[in-house]
N, C-alpha and C positions, 0 to 999 in steps of 0.2 A: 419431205420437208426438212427433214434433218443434214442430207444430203444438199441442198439449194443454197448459192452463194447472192441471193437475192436483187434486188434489182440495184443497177449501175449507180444510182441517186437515188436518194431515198429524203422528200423532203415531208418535214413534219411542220403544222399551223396549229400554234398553238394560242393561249390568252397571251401573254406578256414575254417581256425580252427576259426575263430571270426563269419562265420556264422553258425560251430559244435555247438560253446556253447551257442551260442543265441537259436537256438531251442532246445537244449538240455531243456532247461531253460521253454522259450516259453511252447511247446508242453503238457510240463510233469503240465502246470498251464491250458489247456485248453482242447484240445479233446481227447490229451494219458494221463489223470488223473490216468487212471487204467493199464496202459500200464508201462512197460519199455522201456524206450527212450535212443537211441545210435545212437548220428550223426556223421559223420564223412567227413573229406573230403577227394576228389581224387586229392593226388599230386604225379601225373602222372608226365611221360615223357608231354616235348610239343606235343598238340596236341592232349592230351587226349587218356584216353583208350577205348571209344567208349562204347555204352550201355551191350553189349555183356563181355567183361571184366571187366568192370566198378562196374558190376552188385557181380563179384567175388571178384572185391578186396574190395567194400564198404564191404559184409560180412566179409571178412579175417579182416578186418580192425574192425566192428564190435567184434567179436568173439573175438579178443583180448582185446576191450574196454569192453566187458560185463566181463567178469574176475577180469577187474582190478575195477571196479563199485559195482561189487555184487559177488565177491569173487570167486577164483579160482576153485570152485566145480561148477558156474556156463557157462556148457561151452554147449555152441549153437548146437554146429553141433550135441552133443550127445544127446541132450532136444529133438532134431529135430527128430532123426535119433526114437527116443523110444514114437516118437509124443505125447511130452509132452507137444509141445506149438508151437502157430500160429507166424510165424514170417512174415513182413510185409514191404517190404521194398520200399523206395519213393527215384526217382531220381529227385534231383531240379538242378545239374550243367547247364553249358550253358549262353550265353551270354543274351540270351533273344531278340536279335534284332527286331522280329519283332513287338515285343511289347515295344519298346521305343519311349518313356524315360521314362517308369513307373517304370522298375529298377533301372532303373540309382536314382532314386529316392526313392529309398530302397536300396541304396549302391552297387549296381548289386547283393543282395539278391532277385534273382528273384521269388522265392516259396511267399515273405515276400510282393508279390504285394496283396493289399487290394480291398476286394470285400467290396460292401456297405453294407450287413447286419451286423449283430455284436453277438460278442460269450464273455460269460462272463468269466474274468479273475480273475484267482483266487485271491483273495484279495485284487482286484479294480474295475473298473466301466467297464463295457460295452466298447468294441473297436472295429474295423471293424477286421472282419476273414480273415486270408489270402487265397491265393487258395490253399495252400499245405494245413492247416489246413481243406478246404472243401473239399478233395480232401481227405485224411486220415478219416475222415469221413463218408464218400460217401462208401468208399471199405471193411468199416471195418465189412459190413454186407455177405462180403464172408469167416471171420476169423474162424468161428465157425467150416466151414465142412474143417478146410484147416489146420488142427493138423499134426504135420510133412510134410508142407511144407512150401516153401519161395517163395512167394508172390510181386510179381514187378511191381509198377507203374511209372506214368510220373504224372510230379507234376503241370499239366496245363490243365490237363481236368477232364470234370467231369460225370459221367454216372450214370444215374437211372435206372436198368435192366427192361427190360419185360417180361421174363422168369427167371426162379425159382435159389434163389443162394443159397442154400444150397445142392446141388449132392454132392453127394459123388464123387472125384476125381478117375478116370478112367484111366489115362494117368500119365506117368514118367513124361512131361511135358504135359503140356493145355497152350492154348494159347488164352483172349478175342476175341470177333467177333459178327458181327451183321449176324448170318446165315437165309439166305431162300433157296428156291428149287432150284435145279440148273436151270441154263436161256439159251436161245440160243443164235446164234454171237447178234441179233439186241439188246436185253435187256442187256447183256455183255455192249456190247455201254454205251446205255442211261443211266444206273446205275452208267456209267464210273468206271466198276472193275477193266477197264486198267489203274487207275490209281492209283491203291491202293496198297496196300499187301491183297495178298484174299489169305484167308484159305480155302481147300474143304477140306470134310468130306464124306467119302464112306459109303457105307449104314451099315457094319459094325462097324463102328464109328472110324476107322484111318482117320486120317488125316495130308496133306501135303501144302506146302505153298508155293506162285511163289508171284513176286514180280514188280506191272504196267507192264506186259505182254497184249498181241492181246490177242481172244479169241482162236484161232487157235493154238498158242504157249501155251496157259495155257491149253486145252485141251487136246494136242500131251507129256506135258509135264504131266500131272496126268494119265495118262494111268494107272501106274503102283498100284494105287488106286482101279481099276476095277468101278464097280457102282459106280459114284459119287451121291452122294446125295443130297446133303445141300453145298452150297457155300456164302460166303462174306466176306465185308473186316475186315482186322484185327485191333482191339483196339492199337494191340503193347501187351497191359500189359500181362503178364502170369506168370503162379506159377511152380513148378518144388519141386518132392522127395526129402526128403533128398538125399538118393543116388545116384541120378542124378545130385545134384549140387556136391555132394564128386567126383563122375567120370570128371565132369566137372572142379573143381577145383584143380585135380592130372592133366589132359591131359596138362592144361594150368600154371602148377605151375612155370614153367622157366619166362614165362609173369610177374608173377603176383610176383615173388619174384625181378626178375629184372624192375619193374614196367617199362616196356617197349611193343609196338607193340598195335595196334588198331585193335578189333573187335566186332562188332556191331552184336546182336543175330539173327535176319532174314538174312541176306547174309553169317554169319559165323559160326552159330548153325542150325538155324533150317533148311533151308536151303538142306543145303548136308547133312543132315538126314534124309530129305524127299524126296529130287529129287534124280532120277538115273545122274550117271557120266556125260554125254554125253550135259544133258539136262542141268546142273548144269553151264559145263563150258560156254556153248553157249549164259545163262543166265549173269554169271559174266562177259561174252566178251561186252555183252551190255553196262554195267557199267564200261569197258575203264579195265577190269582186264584180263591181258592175260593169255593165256590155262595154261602154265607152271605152273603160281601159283594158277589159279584155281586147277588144278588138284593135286599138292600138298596137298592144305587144304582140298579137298574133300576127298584126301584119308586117309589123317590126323584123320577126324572124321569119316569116314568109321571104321578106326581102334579101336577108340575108341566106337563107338558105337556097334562091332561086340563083343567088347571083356566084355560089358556091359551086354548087353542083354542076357550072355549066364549065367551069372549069379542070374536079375533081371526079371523074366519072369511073375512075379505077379500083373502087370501093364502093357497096350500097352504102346508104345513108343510114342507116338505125338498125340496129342487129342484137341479137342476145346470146349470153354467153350461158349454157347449162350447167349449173352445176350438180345436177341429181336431184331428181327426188326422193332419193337414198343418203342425202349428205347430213353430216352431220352440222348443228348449227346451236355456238355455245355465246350465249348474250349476256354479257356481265352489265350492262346498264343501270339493273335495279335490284337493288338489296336483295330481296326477293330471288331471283336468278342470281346472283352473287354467290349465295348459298346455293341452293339447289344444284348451280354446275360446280363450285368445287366438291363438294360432298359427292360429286358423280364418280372422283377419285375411290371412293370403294365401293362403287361396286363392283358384282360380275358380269355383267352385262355387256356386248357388244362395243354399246358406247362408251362405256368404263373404259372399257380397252383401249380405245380409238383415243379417247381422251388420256389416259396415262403414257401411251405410246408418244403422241405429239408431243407432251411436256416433258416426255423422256424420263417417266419415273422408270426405273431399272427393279426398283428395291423397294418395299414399305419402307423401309425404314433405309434413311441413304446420311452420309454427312453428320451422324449423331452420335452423342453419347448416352446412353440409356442408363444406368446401371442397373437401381433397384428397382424402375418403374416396371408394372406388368402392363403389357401392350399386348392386347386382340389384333387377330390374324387378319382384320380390315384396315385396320388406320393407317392412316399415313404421317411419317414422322421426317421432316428433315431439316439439316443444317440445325439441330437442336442438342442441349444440353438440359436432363432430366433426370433430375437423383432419384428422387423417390413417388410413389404413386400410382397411376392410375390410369391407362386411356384406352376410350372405347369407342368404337364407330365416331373416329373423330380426325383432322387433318391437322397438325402440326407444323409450323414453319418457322424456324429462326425465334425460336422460342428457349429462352434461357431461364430453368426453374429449380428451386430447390425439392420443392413438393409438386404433386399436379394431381387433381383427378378433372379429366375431362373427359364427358360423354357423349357425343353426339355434337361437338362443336367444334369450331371454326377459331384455329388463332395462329395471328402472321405479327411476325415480329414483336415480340413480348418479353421482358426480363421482371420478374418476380420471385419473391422469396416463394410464396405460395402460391397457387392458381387451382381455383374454382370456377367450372365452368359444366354449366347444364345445358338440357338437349338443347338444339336450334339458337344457341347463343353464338356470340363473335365478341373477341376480342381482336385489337387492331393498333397496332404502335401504341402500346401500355408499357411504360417502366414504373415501374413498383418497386420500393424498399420497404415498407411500413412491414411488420409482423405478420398482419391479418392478413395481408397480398390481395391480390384482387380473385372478385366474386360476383360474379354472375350467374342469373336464373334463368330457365328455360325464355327461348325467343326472347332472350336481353343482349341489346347490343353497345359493348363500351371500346371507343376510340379516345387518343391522346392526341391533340391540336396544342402545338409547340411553336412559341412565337421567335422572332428574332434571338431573344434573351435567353434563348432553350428551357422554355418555363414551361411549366405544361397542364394545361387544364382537361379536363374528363367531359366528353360530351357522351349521352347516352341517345337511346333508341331502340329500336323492339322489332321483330320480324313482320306484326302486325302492323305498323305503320308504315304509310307511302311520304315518302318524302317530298316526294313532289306536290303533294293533296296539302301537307302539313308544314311547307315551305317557309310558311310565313309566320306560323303558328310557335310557341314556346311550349317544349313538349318532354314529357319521359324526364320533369326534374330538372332540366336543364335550364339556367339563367337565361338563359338568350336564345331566340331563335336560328334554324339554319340557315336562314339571310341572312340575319346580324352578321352571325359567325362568319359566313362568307364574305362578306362584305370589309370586317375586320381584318380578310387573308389577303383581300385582294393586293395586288404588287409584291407580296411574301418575296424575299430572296429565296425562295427554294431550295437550291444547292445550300446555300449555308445553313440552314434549318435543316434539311439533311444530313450532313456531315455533322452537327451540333448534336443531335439526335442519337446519329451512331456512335459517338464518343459516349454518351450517358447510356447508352446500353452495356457498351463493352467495358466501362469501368464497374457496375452492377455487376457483370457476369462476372470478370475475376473477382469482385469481392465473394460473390456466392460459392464462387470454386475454390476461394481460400488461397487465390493468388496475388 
């Protein structure tokens, strides 16, 4: 992964045009060096166009952006179509709930949440990598075998395969998966597939998709597969032909020019391409969708995929892509897993490894200056400045301090005189001058949300709350809820609040250093 020059294009869909050109920006100074960068945002109908359109209009959206960047002769879908080049595309829209308020603290740039390692930028110092940036990283080691096609991720998790990424692509679409043998109803259970989206794979290597079904339902419903072979759940990400997205991007083109109507690729693509009728609708009546309009869009993409296949017969039609059931797989989405994978940084364990490998720690301690602080032989410490104190089974990042005791905690870019911080707490974009500095208690979580004016208010929160549950709610002392909050971010200039942000750090730190 460190080795991989990633894919040829690299387009990211994001909320708004001020978080387009911040990674435009961003990306092309850190992991897409070698890449073409085209973000864009979805300004959908309310309500969004769901992953499944979402997915068509960031490209349509793209494909006119790379035109206008690198010239009219440069046009996508034909580079695609004559597999001239890997395209690669990352969805970061979304409110991010369950991981707040660490957006809200990145302006509801959710991708722009900060892991504790650090990626060098081009033309200044070491900063903490966001998850999109690990995550663009992590993927770009399937670009090589995936020359005319388009390639779809989510921008919150992260996966190390344990089977092989370079196959050659077999299918119009493939779809990620963690596949084993198939199981019977008791292992069904215990693996809990019924709670997933499970992809099976027949022993000729079709494959179809049903979605937190029994075993019974998911059995009676793949018949038509014959041998099943290999079964598991699905990653979500998958890549797709060019002219599988051209079929796709005509069938839907009333959508996508009226940027209107919601659908999401497992219940309105892959879906009724893979189940029979019957099974299809019985399946969406679960999910509160009645037969009529099932049956509709089932027959919808019946149509279009009968009228497809008679012309594209040089690829099966749905296929899946293994990635192990040995792989490793790191989900920053919720608070919760936030913590629990960077803290995965000390341990000794396998995974530890595999995870500090990836983010390329070299060193506990890398890019810092430590003096008097005593530091245990697990933490991790970098791109930090730490005169005196304390830290223990805890990860440090771009953290500038005169004092510190930290134990057991979580802090990414911080400048304070002082810093207290107890087990299972996080600190997160906090500038402190005040004497007392900041102080937190076990499983307490404090962020800085900075507005235009680089003013900066304190929102709290706690390990034990879902953010998603308590959305709406005014919680942990906070004035306002994390709707409010959000809601208040929304359109944020990003990059200026950014840059605004970094200046009030780096003038605190040489005051602390006595420069």
């Amino acid at each position: 992964m460190h080795a991989s020059t990633g894919y040829d294009v690299t387009i990211v869909c994001t909320t708004d045009d001020h978080q387009s050109a911040w990674w435009m920006e961003r990306l092309s100074s850190t992991v897409c060096s070698k890449s073409k960068v085209l973000a864009v945002s979805e300004d959908w109908s309310p309500g969004g166009a769901g992953n499944g359109l979402g997915t068509l209009y960031a490209f349509k959206k793209a494909h006119s952006l790379a035109k206008e960047k690198f010239g009219a002769s440069y046009d996508l879908l034909s580079l695609l179509s004559t597999s001239s080049i890997s395209v690669g595309l990352f969805h970061t829209a979304g409110k991010g709930t369950r991981l707040a308020p660490l957006p809200a603290s990145e302006n509801n740039n959710k991708p722009g949440v900060k892991l504790p390692a650090t990626v060098n930028v081009e033309g200044g110092s070491p900063e903490p990598i966001t998850i999109l940036e690990a995550v663009i990283k992590q993927t770009g080691v399937y670009a090589s075998s995936r020359k005319g096609r388009l390639s779809v991720y989510w921008g919150d998790q992260i996966f190390i395969p344990s089977e092989p990424f370079t196959d050659t692509p077999t299918h119009h679409v493939d779809i990620m998966c963690t596949l084993g043998d198939m199981v019977g109803r008791d292992e069904w259970i215990s693996k809990g597939l019924d709670k997933y989206g499970v992809i099976a794979v027949s022993s000729n290597g079709e494959a179809a998709q049903v979605e937190k079904v029994d075993y019974e339902t998911a059995t009676n419903m793949l018949q038509s597969l014959g041998n099943i072979h290999m079964v598991g759940p699905s990653l979500g990400s998958f890549s797709v032909s060019a002219v599988m997205l051209s079929a796709l991007s005509d069938e839907f083109s009333a959508e996508l020019s009226s940027k209107s109507g919601k659908f999401d690729t497992d219940p309105h693509f892959w879906m009724p391409m893979t189940l029979k009728k019957n099974d299809y609708i019985q399946l969406m009546g679960s999910k509160g969708v009645d037969a009529p309009t099932a049956t509709s869009h089932y027959d919808r993409i019946t149509a279009m995929k009968s009228k497809f296949t008679k012309t594209n017969d040089t690829l099966g039609l749905f296929g899946a892509v293994n990635v192990g059931r040995e792989a490793c797989w790191w989900d920053y989405g919720q608070l919760k897993l936030y913590s629990i994978n960077n803290l995965k940084l000390l341990g000794a364990d396998s995974n530890s490894d595999l995870l500090r490998a990836f983010l390329d720690v070299k060193s506990r301690v890398s890019d810092s200056e430590v003096e008097k602080t005593k530091i245990d032989s697990s933490s991790c410490i970098f791109a930090s400045h730490l005169s005196t104190g304390s830290v223990t089974n805890s990860v440090i990042s771009c953290v500038n301090a005169t004092s510190i005791t930290a134990n057991g905690a979580i802090l990414v870019n911080v400048t304070a005189k002082s810093i207290k911080a107890a087990k299972n707490s996080i600190i997160y974009n906090v500038i402190d001058d005040s004497e007392e500095g900041v102080v937190v208690n076990e499983n307490e979580v404090r962020v800085g949300v900075f507005d235009k004016n680089a003013k900066q208010s304190t929102v709290m929160s706690s390990m034990t709350l879902d953010g998603g549950k308590v959305w709406k709610e005014v919680v942990a002392g906070n004035e306002q809820s994390f709707e409010d909050i959000h809601t208040e971010n929304r359109d944020s200039d990003v990059g200026e609040i950014v840059s605004q942000r970094s200046s009030l750090h780096e003038r605190l730190k040489l005051s602390l250093l006595g420069q």
